[in-house]
Each structure stands twice: as C-alpha cells, then as structure tokens.
C-alpha positions in Angstrom: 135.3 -14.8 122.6 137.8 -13.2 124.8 138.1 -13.7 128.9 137.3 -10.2 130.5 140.8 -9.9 132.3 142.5 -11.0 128.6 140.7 -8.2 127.3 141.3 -5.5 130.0 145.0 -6.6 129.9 145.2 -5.5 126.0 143.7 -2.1 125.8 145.6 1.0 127.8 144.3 3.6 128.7 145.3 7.5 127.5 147.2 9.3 129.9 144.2 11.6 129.8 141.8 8.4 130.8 144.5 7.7 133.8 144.4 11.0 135.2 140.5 10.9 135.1 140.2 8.3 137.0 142.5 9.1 138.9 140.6 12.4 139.6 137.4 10.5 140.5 139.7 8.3 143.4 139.9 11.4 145.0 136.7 12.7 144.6 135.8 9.1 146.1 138.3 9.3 149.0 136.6 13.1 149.6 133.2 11.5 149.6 134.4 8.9 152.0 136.0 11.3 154.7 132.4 13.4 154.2 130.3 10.7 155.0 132.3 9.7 158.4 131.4 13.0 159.7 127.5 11.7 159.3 125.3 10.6 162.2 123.8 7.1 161.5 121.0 8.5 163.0 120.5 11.1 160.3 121.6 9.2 157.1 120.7 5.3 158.1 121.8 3.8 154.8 124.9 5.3 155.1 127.1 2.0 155.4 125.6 1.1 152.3 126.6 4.4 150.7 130.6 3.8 152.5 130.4 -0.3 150.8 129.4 1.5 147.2 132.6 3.9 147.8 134.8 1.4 148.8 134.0 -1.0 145.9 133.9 2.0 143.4 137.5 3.0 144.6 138.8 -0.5 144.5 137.5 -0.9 140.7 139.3 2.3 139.7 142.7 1.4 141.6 142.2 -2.2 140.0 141.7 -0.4 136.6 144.7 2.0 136.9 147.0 -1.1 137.7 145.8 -3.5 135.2 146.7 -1.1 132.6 149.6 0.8 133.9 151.6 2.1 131.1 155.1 -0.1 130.9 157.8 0.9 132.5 161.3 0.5 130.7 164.8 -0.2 132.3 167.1 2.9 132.5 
C-alpha cells in the first residue's frame, strides 16, 4: 500500500483543480479578515472558527505546492 505523501506526490492536479483551490484560499482569507471584525462577545466560538480557517488554508497551500506543475529550464 502506498504512503499518503508518495501518493499525493504522483497525482497533479488540472490547471482547472489549481485555480479552484486557489479560488477557495481566497474565499478563506475573505472569511478570515470578516471574522476579525467580530466581537468575541457576540460570536464566542469564534477562535475556533479562525483555527478551522487557518488549518483549511494551510491544507490548500500545502496541496497547491505538493503538486505544483514542473517547471522547465529556459
């Protein structure tokens, strides 16, 4: 059976997959700047809500990297 990172490092993903995620980082980072406009008083789980954003953009950025189309010499 295959290690997970052996397996993410074999498959790429379509242009079209890249730009979707890339799409949802931004919606991500949008959600993030929203929620810092929040009053803890109001929305008390919100650091919980800011620690599932962070580790949701993280996974994305570590997915766009780990299959980063190659990039040849000019």
């Amino acid at each position: 059976m295959w290690k997970d990172t052996a397996a993410r490092k074999m498959m790429r993903l379509t242009r079209v997959e890249r730009e979707k995620i890339t799409d949802t980082v931004l919606k991500i980072q949008s959600a993030r700047a929203s929620l810092e406009e929040f009053d803890e008083q109001k929305l008390p789980e919100i650091a919980e809500m800011q620690d599932c954003l962070d580790d949701a953009d993280k996974s994305l950025r570590q997915a766009l990297r780990s299959t980063a189309p190659k990039q040849t010499p000019e």
